[in-house]
C-alpha positions in Angstrom: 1.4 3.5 -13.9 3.7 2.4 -11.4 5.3 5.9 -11.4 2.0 7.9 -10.6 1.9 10.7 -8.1 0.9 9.5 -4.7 -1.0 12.2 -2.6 0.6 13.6 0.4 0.0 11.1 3.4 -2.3 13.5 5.2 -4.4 14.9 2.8 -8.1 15.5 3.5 -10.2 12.9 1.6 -12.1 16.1 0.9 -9.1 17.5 -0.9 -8.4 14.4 -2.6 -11.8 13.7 -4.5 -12.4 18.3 -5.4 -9.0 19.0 -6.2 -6.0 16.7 -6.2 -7.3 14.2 -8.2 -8.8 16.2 -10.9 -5.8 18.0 -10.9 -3.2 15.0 -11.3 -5.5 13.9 -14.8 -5.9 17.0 -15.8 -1.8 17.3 -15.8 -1.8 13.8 -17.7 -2.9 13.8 -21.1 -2.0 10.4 -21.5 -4.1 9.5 -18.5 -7.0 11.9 -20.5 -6.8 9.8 -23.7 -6.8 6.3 -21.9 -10.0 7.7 -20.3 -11.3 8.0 -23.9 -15.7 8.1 -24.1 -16.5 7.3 -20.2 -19.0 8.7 -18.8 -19.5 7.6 -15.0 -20.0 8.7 -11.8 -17.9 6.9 -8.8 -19.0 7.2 -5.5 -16.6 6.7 -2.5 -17.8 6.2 1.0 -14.9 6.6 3.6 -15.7 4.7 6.3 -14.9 6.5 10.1 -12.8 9.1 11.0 -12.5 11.8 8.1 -14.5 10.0 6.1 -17.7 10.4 3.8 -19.3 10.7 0.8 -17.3 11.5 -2.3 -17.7 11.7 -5.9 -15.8 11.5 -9.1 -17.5 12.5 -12.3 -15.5 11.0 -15.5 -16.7 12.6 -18.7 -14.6 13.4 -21.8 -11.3 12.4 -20.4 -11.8 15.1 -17.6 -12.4 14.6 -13.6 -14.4 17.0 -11.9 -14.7 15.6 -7.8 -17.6 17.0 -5.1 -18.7 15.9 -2.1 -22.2 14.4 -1.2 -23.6 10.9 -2.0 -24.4 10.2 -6.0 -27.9 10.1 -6.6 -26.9 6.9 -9.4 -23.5 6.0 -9.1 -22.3 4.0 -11.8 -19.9 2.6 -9.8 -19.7 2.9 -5.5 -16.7 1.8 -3.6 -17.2 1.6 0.1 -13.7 1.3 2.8 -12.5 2.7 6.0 -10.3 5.7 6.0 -7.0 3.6 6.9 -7.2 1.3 3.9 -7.7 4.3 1.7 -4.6 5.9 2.9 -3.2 2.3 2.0 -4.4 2.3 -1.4 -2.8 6.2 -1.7 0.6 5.6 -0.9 0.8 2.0 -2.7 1.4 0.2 0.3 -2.0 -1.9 -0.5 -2.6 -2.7 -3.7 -6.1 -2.3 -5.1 -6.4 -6.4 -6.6 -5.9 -6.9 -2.9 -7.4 -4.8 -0.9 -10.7 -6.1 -3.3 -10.0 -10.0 -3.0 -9.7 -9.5 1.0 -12.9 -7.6 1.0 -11.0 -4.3 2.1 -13.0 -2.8 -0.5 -16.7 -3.0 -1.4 -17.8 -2.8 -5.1 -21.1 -2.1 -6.6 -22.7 -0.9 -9.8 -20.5 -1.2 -12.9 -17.5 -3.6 -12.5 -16.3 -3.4 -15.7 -15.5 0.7 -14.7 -13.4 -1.1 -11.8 -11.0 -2.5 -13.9 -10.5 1.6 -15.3 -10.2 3.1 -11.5 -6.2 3.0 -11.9 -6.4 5.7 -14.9 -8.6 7.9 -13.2 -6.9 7.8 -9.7 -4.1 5.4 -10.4 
């Protein structure tokens, strides 16, 4: 996936999670099909300015996003607002921004290693 879209540098992380992502795998059915049976529920915590609570529901190869803590995320990433910008625009890649604790993992790992097919 080293082509994928990247998200305009200023988008709202609001915008991001409800709308551009489930846009950009809705617009991929490659992405649909690698996306197969899951069934999860990823929570995001932006950390500072802009930031919040964000979800990603992955069911059926589809991506619905809305905002709000998950009640039981499956998976729940937690990282500031400038290192999610990072991750965006590929100037920080995800293996990294993990190993150097950038990025906070909990729940399912295993739906980690997945993240780059449902936001690349």
């Amino acid at each position: 996936m080293a082509d994928r879209p990247h998200p305009p540098p200023d988008i709202a992380p609001e915008q991001f999670f409800t709308e551009w992502i489930p846009r950009i795998v809705s617009e991929d059915p490659t992405r649909n099909a690698r996306l197969g049976a899951t069934d999860a529920v990823l929570e995001f915590n932006l950390e500072g300015e802009g930031g919040g609570a964000f979800q990603l529901h992955v069911r059926d190869g589809q991506v619905t996003g809305s905002v709000g803590p998950a009640k039981k995320p499956t998976l729940r990433l937690t990282l500031d607002v400038p290192t999610w910008r990072k991750l965006n625009s590929g100037e920080l890649a995800a293996p990294l921004a993990f190993i150097t604790r950038k990025v906070k993992l909990e729940g399912n790992l295993g739906l980690a290693m997945k993240l780059h097919f449902i936001i690349g």
